[in-house]
N, C-alpha and C positions, 0 to 999 in steps of 0.2 A: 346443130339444131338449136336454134334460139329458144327459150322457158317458156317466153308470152310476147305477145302483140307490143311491137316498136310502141312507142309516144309520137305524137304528129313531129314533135319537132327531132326527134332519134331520126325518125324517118327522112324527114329534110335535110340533116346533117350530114346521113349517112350519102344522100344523091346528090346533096352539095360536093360531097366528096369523089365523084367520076371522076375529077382531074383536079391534081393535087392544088391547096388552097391554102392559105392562113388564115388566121380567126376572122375579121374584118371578111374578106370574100368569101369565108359560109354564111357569115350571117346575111350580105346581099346577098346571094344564091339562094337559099332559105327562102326569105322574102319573095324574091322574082319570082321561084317554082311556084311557090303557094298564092301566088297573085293577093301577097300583100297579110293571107292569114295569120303566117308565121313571123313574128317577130321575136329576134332573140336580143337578150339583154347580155353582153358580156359575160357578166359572172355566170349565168344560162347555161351559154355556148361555152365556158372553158372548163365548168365542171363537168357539163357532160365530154367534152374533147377529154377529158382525163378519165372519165369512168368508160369512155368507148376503147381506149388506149389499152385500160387493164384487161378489156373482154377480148382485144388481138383485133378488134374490129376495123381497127384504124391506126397506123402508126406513122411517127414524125417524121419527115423526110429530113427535117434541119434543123439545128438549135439557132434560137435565136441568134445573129450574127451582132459581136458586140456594136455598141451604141444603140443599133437595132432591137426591137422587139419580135418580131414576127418570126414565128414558128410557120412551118409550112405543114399539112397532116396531108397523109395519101390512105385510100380504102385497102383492108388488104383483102385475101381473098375470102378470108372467114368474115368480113365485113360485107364483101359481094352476095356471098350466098346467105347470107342474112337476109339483104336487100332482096334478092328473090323468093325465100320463102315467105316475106310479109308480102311481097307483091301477090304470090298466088294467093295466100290468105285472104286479102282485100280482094280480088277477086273472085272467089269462092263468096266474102260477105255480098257483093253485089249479086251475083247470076242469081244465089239464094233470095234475096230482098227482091227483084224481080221477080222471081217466079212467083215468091208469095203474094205480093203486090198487083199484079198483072191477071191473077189468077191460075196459074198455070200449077202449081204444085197442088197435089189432091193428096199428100200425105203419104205418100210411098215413098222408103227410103233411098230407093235408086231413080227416085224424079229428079234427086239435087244434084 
């Protein structure tokens, strides 16, 4: 069970990560998902690749290969169910903002 709500770009990194990537293509990936909102800076995207690594969220398929730089990251599964429990959450924030929005919630707690 994750503490609190992913960051926009936790959240991009974590979906950039469906199929395993190196720094360079989360950060396209990132980008393209978010139609351009997300933009990661380097230093961005490798601290957090480092602080997702410590949480089991995400681990390295490969060490950089010499001459090479490129590290490869793969989602693991405590990474996965992460990405689902923020998805239901944002889901839950929308149906909620809707109802209230729309009209439709009249204050009973089992309306939400």
């Amino acid at each position: 069970m994750q503490e609190s709500a992913l960051t926009e770009a936790t959240y991009y990194i974590l979906l950039a990560l469906n199929v395993p990537r190196h720094g360079y293509g989360i950060m396209q990936e990132a980008e393209r998902l978010s139609k351009g909102r997300v933009r990661l800076a380097a230093g961005t995207l490798y601290g957090a690749l480092n602080v997702l690594c410590e949480k089991g969220w995400i681990i390295p398929l490969s060490k950089p290969s010499e001459g090479g730089r490129r590290k490869v990251y793969c989602l693991t599964e405590a990474g996965e169910d992460v990405l689902y429990e923020e998805l239901e959450r944002l889901k839950e924030l929308v149906a909620n903002g809707e109802a209230v929005l729309k009209g439709t919630y009249d204050g009973n707690k089992n309306d939400l």
